[in-house]
C-alpha positions as CSV (number, residue, x, y, z in Angstrom):
1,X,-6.4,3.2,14.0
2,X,-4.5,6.4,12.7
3,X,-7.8,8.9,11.1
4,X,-7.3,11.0,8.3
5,X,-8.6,14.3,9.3
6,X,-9.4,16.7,6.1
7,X,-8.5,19.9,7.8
8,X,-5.4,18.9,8.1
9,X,-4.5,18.6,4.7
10,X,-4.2,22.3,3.7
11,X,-2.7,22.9,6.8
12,X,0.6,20.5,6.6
13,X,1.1,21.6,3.2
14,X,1.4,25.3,3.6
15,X,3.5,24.4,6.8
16,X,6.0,21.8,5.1
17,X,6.2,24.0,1.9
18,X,6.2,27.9,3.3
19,X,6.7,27.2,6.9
20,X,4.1,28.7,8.3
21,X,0.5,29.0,8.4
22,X,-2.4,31.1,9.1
23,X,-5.6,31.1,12.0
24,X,-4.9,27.5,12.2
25,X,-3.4,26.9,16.0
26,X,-4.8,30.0,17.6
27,X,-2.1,29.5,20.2
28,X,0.9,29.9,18.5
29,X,2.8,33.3,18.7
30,X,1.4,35.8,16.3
31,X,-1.2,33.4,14.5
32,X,2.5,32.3,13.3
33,X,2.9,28.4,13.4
34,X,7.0,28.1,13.1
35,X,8.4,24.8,12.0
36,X,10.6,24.6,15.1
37,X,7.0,24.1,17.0
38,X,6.5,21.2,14.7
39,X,9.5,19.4,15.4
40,X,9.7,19.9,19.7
41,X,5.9,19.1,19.7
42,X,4.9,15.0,19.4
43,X,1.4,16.0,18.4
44,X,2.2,18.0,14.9
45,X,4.9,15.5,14.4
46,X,2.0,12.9,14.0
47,X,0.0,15.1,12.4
48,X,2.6,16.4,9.9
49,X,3.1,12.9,8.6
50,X,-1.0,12.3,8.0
51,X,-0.5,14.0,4.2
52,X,2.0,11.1,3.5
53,X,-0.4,8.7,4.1
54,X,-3.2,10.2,2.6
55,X,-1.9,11.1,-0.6
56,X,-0.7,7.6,-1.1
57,X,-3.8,6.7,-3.0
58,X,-7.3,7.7,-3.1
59,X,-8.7,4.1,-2.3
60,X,-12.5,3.8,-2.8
61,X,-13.3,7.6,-2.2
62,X,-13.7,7.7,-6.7
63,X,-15.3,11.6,-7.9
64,X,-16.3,11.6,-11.6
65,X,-17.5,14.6,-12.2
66,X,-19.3,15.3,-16.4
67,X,-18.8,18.6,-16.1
68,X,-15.5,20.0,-18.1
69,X,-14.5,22.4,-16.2
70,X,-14.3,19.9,-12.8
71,X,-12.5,17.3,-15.1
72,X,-9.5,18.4,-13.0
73,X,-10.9,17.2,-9.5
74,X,-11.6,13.5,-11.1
75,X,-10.3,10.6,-9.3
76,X,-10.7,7.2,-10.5
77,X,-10.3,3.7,-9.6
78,X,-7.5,2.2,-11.7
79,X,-8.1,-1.3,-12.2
80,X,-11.3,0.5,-14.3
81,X,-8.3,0.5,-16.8
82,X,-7.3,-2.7,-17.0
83,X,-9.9,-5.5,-18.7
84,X,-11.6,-7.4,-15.5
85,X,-13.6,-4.6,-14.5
86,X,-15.3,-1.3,-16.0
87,X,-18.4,1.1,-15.3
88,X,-21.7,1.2,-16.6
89,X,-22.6,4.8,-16.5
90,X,-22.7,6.3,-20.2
91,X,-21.9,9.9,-19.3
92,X,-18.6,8.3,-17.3
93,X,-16.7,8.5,-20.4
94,X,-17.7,12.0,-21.3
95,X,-15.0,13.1,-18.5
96,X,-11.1,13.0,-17.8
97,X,-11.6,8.4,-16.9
98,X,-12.8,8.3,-20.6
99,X,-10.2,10.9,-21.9
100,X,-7.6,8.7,-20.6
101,X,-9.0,5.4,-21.5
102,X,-9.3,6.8,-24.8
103,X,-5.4,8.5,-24.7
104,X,-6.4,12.1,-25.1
105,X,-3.0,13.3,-24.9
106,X,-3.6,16.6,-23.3
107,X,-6.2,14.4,-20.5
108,X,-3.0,12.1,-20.0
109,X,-0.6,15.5,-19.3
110,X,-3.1,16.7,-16.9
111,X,-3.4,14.0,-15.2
112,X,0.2,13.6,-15.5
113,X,1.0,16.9,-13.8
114,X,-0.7,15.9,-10.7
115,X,0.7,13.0,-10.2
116,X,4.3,14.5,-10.7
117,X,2.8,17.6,-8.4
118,X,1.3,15.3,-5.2
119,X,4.6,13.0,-5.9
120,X,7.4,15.9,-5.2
121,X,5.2,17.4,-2.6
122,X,5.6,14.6,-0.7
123,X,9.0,14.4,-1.7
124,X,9.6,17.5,-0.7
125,X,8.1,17.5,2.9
126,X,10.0,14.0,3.7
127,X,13.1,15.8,2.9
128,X,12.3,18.5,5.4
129,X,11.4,16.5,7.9
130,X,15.1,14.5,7.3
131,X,16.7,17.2,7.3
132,X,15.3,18.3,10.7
133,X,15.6,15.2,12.2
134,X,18.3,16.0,15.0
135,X,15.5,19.0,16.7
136,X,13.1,15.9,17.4
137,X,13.5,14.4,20.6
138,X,15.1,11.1,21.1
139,X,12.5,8.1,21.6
140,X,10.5,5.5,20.2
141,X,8.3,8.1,18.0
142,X,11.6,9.4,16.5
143,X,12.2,6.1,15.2
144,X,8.7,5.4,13.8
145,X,8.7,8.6,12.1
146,X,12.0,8.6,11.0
147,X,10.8,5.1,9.3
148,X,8.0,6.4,8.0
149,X,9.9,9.0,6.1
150,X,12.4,7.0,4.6
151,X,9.8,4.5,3.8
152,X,7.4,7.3,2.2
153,X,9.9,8.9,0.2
154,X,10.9,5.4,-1.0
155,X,7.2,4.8,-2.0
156,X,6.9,8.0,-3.9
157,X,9.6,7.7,-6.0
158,X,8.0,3.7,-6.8
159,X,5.0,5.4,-7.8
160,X,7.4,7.7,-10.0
161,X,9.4,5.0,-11.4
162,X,6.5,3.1,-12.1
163,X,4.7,6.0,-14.3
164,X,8.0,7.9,-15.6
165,X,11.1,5.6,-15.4
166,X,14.2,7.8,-14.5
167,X,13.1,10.8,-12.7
168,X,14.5,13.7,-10.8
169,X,16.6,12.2,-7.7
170,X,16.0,14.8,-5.3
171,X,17.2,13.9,-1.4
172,X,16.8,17.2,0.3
173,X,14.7,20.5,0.5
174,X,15.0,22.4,-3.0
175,X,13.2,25.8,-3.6
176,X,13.8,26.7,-7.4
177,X,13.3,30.2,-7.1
178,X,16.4,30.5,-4.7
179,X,18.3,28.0,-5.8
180,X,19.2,27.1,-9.2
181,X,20.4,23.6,-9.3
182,X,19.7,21.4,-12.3
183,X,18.7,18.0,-11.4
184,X,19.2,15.4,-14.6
185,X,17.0,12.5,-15.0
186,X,18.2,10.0,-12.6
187,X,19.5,6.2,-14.2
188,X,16.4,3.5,-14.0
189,X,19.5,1.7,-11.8
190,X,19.7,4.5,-9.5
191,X,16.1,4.9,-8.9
192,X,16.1,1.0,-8.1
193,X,19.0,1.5,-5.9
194,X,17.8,4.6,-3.6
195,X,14.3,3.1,-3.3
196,X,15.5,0.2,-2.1
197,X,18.2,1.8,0.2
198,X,15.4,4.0,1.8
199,X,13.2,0.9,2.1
200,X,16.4,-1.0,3.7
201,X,16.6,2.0,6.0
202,X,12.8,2.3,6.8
203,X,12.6,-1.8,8.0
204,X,15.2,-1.5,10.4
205,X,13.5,1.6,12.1
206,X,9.8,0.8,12.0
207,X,8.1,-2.2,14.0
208,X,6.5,-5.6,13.0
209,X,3.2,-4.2,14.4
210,X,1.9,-1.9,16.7
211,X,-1.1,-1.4,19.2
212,X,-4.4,-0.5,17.8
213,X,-4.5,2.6,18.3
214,X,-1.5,2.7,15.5
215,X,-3.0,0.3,13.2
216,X,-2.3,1.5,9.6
217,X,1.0,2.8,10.1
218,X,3.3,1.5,8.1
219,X,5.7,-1.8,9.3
220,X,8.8,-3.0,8.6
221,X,6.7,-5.7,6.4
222,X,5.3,-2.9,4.4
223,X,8.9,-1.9,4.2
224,X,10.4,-5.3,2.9
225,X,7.2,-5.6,0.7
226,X,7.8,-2.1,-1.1
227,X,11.5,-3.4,-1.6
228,X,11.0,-6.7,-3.1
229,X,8.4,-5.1,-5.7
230,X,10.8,-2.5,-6.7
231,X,12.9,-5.7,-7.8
232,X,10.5,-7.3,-9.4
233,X,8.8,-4.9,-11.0
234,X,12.7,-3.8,-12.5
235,X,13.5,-7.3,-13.2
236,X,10.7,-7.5,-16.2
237,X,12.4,-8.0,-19.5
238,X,10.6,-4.9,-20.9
239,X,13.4,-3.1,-18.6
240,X,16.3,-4.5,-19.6
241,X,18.9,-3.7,-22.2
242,X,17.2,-0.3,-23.2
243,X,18.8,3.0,-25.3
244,X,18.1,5.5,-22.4
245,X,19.4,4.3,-19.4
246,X,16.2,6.4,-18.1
247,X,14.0,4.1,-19.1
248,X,15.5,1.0,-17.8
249,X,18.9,-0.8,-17.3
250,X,21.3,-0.5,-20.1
251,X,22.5,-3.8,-19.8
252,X,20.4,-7.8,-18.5
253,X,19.8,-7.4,-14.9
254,X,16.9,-10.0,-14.7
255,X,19.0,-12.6,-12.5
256,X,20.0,-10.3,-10.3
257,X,16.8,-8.3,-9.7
258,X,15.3,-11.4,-9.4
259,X,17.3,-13.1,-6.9
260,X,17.3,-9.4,-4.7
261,X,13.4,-9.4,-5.0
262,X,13.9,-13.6,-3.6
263,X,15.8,-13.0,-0.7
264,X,13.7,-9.6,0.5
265,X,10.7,-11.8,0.4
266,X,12.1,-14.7,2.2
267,X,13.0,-12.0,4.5
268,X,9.0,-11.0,4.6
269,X,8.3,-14.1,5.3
270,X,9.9,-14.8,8.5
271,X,7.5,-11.6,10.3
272,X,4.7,-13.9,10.9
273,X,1.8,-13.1,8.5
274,X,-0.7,-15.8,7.5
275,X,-4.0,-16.0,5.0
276,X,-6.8,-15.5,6.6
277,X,-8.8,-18.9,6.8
278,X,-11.8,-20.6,5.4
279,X,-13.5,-23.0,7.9
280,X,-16.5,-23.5,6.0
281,X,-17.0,-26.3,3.2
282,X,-20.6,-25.5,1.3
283,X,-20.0,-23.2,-1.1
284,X,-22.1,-20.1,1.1
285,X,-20.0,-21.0,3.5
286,X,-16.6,-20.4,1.6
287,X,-18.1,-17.6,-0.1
288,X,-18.9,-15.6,2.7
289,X,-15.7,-16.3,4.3
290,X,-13.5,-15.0,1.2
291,X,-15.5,-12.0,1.1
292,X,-14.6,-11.5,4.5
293,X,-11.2,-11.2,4.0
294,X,-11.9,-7.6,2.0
295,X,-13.7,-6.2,4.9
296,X,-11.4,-7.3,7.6
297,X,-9.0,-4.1,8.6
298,X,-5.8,-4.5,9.2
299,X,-5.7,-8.4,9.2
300,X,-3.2,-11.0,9.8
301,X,-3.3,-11.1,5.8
302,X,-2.8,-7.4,5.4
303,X,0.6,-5.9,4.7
304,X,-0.7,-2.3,3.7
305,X,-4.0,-0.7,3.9
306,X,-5.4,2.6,2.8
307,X,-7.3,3.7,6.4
308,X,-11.0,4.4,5.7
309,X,-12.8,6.2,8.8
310,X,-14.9,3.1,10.7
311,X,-17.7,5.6,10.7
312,X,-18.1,6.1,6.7
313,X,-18.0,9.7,7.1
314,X,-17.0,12.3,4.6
315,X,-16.7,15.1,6.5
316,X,-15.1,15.0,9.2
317,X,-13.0,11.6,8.2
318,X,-12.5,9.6,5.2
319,X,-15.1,7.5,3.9
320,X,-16.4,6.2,0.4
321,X,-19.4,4.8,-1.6
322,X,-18.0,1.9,-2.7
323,X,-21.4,0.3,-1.5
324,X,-23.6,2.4,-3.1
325,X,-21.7,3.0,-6.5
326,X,-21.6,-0.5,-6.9
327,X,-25.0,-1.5,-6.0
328,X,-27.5,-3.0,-8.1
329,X,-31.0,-0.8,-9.3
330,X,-32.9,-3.3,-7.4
331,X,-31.5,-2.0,-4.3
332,X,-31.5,1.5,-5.1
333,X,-28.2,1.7,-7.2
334,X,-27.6,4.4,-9.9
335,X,-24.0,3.8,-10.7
336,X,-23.1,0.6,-11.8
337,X,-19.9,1.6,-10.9
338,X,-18.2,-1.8,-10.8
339,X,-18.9,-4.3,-13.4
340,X,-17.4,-7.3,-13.6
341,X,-16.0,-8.3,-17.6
342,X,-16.9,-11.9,-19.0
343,X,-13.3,-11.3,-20.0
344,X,-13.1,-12.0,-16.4
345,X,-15.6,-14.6,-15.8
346,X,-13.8,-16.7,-18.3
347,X,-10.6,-16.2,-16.3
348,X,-12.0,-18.9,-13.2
349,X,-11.5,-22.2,-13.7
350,X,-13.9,-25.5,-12.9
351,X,-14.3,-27.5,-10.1
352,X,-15.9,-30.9,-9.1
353,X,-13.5,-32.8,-11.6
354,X,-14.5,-30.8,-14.3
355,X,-12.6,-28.8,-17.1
356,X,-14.6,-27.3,-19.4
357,X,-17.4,-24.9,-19.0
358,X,-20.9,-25.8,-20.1
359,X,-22.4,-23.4,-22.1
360,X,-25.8,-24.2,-21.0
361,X,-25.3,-23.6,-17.5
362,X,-21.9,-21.2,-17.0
363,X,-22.2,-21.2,-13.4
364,X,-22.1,-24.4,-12.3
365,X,-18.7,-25.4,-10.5
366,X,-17.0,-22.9,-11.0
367,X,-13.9,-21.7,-9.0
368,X,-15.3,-20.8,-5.3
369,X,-14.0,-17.5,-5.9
370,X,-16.1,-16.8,-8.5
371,X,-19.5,-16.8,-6.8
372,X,-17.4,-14.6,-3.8
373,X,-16.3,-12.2,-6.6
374,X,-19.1,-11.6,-9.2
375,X,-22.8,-11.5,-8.4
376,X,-24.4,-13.0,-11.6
377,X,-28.1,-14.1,-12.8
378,X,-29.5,-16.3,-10.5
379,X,-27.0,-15.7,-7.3
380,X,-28.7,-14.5,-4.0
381,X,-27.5,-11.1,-2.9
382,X,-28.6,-9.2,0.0
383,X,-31.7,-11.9,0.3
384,X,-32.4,-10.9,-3.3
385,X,-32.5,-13.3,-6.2
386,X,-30.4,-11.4,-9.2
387,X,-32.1,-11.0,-11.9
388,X,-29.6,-9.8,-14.6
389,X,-31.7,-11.6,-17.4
390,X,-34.4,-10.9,-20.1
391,X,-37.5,-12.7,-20.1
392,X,-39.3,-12.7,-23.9
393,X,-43.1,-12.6,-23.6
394,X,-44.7,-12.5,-26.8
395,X,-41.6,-11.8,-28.7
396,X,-40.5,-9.0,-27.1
397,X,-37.7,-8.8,-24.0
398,X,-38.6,-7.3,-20.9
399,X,-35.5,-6.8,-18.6
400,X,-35.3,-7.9,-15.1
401,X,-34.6,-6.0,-11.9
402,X,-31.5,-5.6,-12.1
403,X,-31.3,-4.3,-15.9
404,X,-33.8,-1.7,-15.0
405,X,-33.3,1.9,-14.1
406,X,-33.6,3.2,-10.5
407,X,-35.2,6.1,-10.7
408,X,-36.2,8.8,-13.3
409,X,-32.1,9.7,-14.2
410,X,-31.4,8.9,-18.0
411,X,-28.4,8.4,-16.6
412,X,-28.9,6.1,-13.9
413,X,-26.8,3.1,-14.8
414,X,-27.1,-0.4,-15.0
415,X,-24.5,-3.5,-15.7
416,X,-23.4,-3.5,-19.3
417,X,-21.8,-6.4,-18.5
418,X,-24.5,-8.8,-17.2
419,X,-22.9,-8.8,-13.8
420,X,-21.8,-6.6,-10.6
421,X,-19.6,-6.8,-7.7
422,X,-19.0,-9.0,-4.9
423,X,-15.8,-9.1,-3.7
424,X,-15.2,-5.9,-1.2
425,X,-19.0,-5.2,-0.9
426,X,-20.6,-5.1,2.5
427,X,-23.9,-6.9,2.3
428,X,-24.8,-5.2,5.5
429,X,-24.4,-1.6,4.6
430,X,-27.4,0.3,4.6
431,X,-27.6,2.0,0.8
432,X,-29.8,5.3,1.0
433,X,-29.3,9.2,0.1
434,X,-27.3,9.9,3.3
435,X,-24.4,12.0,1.8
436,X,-22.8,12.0,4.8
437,X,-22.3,8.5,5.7
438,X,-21.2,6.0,3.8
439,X,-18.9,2.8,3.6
440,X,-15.9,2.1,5.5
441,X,-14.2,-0.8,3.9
442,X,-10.2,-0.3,3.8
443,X,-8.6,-0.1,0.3
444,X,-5.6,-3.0,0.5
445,X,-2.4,-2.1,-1.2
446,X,-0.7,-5.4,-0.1
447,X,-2.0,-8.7,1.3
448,X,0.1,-11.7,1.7
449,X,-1.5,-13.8,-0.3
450,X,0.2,-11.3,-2.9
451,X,3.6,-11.3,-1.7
452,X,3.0,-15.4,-2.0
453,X,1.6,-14.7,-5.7
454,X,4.4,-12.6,-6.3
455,X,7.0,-15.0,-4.9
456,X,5.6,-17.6,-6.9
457,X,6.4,-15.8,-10.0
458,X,9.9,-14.9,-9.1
459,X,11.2,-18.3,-8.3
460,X,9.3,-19.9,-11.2
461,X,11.3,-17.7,-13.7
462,X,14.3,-18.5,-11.5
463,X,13.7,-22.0,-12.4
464,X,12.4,-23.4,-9.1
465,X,9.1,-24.5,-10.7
466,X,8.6,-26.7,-8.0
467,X,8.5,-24.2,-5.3
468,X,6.3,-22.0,-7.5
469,X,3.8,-24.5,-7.7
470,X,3.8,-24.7,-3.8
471,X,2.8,-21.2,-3.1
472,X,0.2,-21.6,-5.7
473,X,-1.7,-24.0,-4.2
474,X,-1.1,-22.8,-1.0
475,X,-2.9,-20.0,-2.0
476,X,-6.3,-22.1,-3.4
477,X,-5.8,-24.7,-0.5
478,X,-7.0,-21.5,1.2
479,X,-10.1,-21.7,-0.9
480,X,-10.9,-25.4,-0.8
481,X,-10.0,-25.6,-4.4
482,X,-7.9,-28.6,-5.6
483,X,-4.3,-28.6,-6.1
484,X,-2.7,-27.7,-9.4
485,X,-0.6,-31.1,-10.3
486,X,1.9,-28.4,-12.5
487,X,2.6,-25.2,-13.1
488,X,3.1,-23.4,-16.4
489,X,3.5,-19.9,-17.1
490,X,-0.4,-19.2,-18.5
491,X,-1.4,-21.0,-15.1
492,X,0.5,-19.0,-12.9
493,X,-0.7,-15.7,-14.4
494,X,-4.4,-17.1,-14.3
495,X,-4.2,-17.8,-10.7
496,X,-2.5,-13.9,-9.7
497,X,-5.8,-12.9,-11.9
498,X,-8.0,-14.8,-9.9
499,X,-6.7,-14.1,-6.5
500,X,-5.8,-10.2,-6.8
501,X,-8.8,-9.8,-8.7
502,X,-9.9,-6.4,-9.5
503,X,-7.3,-5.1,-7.0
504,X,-4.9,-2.5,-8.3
505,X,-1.7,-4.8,-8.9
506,X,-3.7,-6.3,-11.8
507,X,-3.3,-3.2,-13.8
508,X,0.7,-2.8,-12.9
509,X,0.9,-6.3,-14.3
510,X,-0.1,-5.3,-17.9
511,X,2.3,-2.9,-18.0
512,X,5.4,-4.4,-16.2
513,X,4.5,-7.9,-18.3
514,X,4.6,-5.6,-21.6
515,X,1.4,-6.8,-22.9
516,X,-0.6,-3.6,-22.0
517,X,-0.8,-2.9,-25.8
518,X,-2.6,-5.9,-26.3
519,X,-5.0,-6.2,-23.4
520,X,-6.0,-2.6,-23.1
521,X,-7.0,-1.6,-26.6
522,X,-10.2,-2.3,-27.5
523,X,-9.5,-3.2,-30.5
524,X,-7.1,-6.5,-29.6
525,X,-8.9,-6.9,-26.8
526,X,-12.7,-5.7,-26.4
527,X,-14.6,-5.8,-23.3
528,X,-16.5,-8.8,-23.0
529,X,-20.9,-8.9,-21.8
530,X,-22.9,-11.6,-21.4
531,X,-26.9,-11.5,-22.3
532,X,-28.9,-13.9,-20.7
533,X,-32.7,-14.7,-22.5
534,X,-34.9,-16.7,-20.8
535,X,-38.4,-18.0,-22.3
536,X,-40.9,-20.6,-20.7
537,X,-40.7,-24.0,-21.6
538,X,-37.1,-23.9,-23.3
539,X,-33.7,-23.3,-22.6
540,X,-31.9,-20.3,-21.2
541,X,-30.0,-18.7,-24.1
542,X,-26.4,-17.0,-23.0
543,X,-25.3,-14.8,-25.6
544,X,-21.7,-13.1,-25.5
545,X,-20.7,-10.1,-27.1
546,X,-18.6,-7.2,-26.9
547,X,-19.8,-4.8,-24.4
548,X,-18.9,-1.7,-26.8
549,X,-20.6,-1.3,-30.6
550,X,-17.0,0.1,-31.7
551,X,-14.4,-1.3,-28.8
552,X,-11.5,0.3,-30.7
553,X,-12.4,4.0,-30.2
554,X,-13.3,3.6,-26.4
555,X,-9.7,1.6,-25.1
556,X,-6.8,3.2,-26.8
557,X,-3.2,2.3,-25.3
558,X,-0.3,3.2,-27.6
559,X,3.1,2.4,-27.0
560,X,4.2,5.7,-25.2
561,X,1.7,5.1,-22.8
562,X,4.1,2.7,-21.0
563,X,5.5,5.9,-19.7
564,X,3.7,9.0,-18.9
565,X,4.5,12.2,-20.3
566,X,7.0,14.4,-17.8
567,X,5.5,18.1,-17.1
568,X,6.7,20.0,-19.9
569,X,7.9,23.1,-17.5
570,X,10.0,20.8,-15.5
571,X,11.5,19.3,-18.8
572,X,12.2,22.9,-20.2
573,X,13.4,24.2,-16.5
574,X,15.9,21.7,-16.1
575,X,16.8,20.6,-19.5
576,X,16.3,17.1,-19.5
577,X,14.9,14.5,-21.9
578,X,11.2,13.6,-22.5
579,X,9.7,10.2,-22.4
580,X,9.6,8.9,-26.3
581,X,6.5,9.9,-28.0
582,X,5.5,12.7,-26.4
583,X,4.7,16.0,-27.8
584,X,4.1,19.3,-26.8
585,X,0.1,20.8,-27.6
């Protein structure tokens, strides 16, 4: 499995961006590391590529710092943004998450030039690698890294087009202060067309698979993958027939960018990847077995992972604390990093024959999923009974374990929801003070059984409702649940809801649907807890409510969030158009 080594970081960026670099290789001429050395010697070609992969996405390894002046050093977990999941931890929204869950403009810039920075950094190093490409010697790592490159800079300019529309099409090395080319904003029909050319280009270089020691490199199904989303994420109607032919296609291009996004998956389909399955039948059985899937690496389900070091470490790889941030007090947890909504709970569906939930007892046959996702009151976790309930003694409610601080902290947190997290959890991993160790768990960008989700969608709004319904149930055949008899629009969202649950496409979908306005402000939409009350000799009392005493000052999205605000020095430098709604401060 290919490691991410921190040192190397600073390194390949002063190499791909100056050229050279100091004290690093002690035996290169001069403490002088040229970038003719890089491209004769196999070793730094690998090791060039690392900051491509590492600067994809942060995957678990979160950092919310409360202190202002760190606010720039914050990374996140985005689905936090979305409505199925949230934290716990007052003080979290004192720093830059809150800001932007809130829309602080000038948080949003920030945030905004770094993403633009890491994007055209990458950008940038691709295109000198390109460039370079006849000094590398002929041979099977030629054509990996040559697909990697094309696939990369394909995959940057998604994550561009994704958060800006139209950007600046730039396909070879530029250095502004020696060159003093304008670049326009490229046409939202352009962008779709190069990313999709270099993904085209990337899939007929790079392999189906590789050995294990390459595991994590990117495939030609990652390639095909990153394709057909870049047509179905420009086939939305929200795209179509728009002013600035920045922001999307000036004209209807829904047929055709569905029918393109079709054919490339079909084309997925044929390189052999499979859902992991589900022998078991008792519910621990299937439960176990679907969390499982989340802490497999590099499955036959997995299309594209985010490479955590198998050791947990922080320093000298890249591991997280997924485990611990998302623990409950009763084992040690101060976090409460990752709480489950009741906006969520409500999203799975019954079992058993059964339609409707009963409110007496919420958790009785429900969707398998749901006890392998969400830890509630009553489940058994880590040989631990949950208690995420109040028991009333003499009129007054005294909290359980798991609604009790760890600790002395006042900010030691505990679910606001009235639930944590299952799904991607290790039950086995030890959860102490070590700072050095941690969890190893891989972040998934892709799985199949969302390219079969994502199919599904395609072909239903094609018409083929019939197929649709077939990958659907395909998908919860997988999870012993029964068969959907039809398949309507609300049912098909449901089920991508259910299945990608808390992973990051979820939040893409609210904005690519165009419904983000209505499911991320709090005050269309406020984040749902349950309260459980529990007295001897009578019934359990479940009480929903919203999780926030004023819902519409802590989730603010406003229409120009859709797209993010371009770095004002690059829109003065080369003259070009902002996204609408943005302001200068």
């Amino acid at each position: 499995m290919i490691q991410i080594k921190k040192y190397l970081f600073g390194m390949i960026a002063s190499v791909l961006l100056l050229g050279s670099c100091d004290d690093i290789f002690r035996d290169a001429p001069y403490n002088r590391l040229s970038q003719e050395s890089i491209w004769a010697d196999p070793l730094l070609l690998d090791e060039y590529v690392l900051p491509w992969y590492r600067n994809m996405s942060n995957g678990y390894s979160i950092y919310m710092p409360t202190s202002s002046w760190l606010k720039s050093m914050t990374r996140d977990f985005l689905p936090w943004y979305g409505d199925q999941i949230t934290v716990s931890r007052n003080d979290w929204y004192n720093n830059s998450y809150g800001d932007v869950l809130k829309c602080r403009e000038n948080e949003i810039m920030r945030r905004s030039l770094n993403e633009w920075t890491n994007c055209y950094t990458r950008i940038q190093s691709i295109n000198l690698l390109l460039e370079n490409a006849g000094k590398i010697s002929e041979g099977s790592q030629k054509q990996r890294i040559l697909g990697e490159a094309h696939f990369f800079r394909a995959y940057y300019y998604y994550m561009l087009l994704r958060r800006y529309g139209g950007v600046l099409l730039i396909d070879r090395t530029y250095d502004p202060l020696n060159d003093k080319t304008k670049f326009p904003r490229a046409s939202f029909a352009d962008m779709v067309a190069f990313i999709a050319d270099e993904a085209s280009q990337a899939a007929t270089l790079l392999p189906v698979a590789y050995e294990q020691a390459d595991a994590g490199r990117v495939t030609r199904g990652a390639a095909l993958m990153l394709k057909a989303k870049t047509y179905q994420w420009a086939s939305s109607p929200v795209f179509q027939r728009k002013e600035k032919d920045f922001l999307g296609f000036t004209d209807d291009r829904i047929l055709d960018m569905l029918r393109q996004a079709k054919a490339t998956y079909e084309e997925l389909f044929t390189l052999g990847y499979k859902l992991m399955t589900i022998e078991g039948t008792t519910l621990d059985e299937i439960k176990e077995e679907y969390r499982t899937i989340f802490l497999t690496k590099n499955s036959v389900e997995s299309i594209f992972e985010v490479q955590h070091s198998n050791d947990g470490n922080f320093d000298t790889g890249f591991g997280h604390k997924l485990d611990r941030e998302a623990s409950a007090p009763s084992f040690g947890g101060i976090y409460a990093a990752y709480t489950p909504t009741q906006n969520h709970v409500d999203e799975y569906g019954m079992r058993g024959g059964k339609t409707v939930v009963d409110p007496a007892h919420p958790y009785e046959n429900r969707d398998y999923r749901f006890y392998a996702n969400i830890l509630y009151d009553g489940c058994t976790f880590r040989n631990h009974v949950m208690e995420i309930h109040y028991t009333l003694f003499g009129g007054k409610e005294q909290a359980g374990a798991d609604l009790t601080r760890y600790g002395t902290s006042r900010n030691a947190g505990v679910t606001r929801t009235g639930y944590y997290l299952g799904k991607f959890v290790n039950e086995k991993q030890p959860i102490d003070t070590d700072d050095t160790y941690g969890s190893s768990q891989n972040y998934i960008i892709w799985r199949y059984a969302e390219a079969l989700l994502d199919y599904a969608e395609v072909v239903f709004r094609l018409g083929d409702t019939e197929t649709a319904l077939a990958k659907v149930n395909e998908i919860r055949r997988r999870v012993h649940m029964d068969a959907l008899t039809s398949l309507d629009w609300e049912s098909l969202v449901n089920e991508r809801r259910v299945e990608l649950a808390f992973e990051e496409s979820t939040y893409w979908d609210l904005l690519r649907w165009g419904i983000a306005e209505e499911r991320m402000n709090g005050s269309s939409n406020p984040l749902k807890a349950m309260k459980i009350v529990k007295e001897e000799g009578k019934p359990d009392v479940y009480t929903v409510s919203n999780m926030n005493a004023k819902p519409e000052a802590v989730r603010v999205f406003k229409p120009m969030q859709y797209y993010w605000p371009i770095p004002w020095d690059e829109v003065r430098y080369q003259n070009i158009e902002q996204n609408p709604g943005w302001v200068e401060l």
